[in-house]
N, C-alpha and C positions, 0 to 999 in steps of 0.2 A: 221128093225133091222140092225144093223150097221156090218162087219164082224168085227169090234177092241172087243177084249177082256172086259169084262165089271169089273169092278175094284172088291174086294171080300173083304170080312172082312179078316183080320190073324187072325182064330181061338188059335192059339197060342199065341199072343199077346193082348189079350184083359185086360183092366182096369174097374174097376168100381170108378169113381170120386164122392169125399165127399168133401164137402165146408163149414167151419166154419169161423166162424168172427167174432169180437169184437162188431162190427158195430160206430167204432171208428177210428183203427188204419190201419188196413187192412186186408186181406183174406189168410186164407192159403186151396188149396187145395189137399186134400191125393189124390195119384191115386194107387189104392189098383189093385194087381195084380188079376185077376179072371181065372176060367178054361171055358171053351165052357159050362160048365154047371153053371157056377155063383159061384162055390163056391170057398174059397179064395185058392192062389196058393201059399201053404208058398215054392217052389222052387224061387221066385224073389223079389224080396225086394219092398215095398212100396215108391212111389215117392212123395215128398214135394215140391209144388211152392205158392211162395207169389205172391201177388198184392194188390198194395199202389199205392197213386197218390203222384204226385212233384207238386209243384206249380211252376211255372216258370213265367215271365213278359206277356208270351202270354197265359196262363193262364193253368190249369192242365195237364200235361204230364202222361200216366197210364205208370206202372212201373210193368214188371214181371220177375220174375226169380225163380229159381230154390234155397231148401233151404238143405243142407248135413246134413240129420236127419233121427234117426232112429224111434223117434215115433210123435206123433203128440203135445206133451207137448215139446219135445225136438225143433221138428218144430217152434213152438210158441215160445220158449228162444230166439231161434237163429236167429229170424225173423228181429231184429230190425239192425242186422249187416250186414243180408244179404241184406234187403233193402237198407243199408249206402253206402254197397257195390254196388249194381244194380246204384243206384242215382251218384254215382263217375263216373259207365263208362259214364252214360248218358251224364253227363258234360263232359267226354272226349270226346265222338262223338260229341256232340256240337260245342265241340272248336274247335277238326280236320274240320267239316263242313263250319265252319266260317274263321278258316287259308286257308282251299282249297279254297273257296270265296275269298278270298281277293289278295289271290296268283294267280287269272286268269287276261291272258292282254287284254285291251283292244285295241281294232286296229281301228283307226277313217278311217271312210267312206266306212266301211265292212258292214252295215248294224246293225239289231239288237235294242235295246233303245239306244236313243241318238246318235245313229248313227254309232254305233262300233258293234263290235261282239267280242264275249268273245272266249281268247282260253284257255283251262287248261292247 
């Protein structure tokens, strides 16, 4: 047995997760607050996250995020914008990825492909 601390659940933070789906569009899951005895903890509010796939040229990208709803019909409204939304930043981290790629120098006979090495 190791002397490090061994990791513990936070009884005080515990969730119980429910998963519904169209088996179409995409998934929303509730993460319902619970007490150390299971039953629901109306002191903290129930959390809402979607997951959808993107299509992209290199082929499916999973998409999750978080959806500001207070119940699970509300969740499911609001699903189609927060995914719009999740799928926008995607495309911005794409593009930042690909400007920072293109904005590295290369320096010939540094080694590397081709014979350079890249510096950012």
């Amino acid at each position: 047995m190791s002397d490090q601390e061994q990791p513990k659940m936070d009884l005080n933070n515990l969730y119980r997760e429910e998963t519904y789906t169209d088996q179409a569009v995409g998934t929303v899951r509730a993460m319902i607050p619970v007490t150390a005895a299971g039953d629901v903890d109306p002191a903290r509010e129930t959390g809402f996250f979607g997951a959808a796939q993107m299509m992209t040229p290199a082929g499916p990208m999973p998409l999750n995020f978080e959806i500001e709803a207070d119940t699970l019909a509300d969740a499911c409204e609001k699903f189609p914008d927060s995914a719009s939304a999740a799928m926008e930043d995607a495309f911005k981290e794409i593009q930042e990825m690909r400007r920072q790629q293109e904005s590295q120098i290369v320096v010939p006979g540094q080694g590397g492909p081709g014979g350079g090495i890249q510096i950012p």
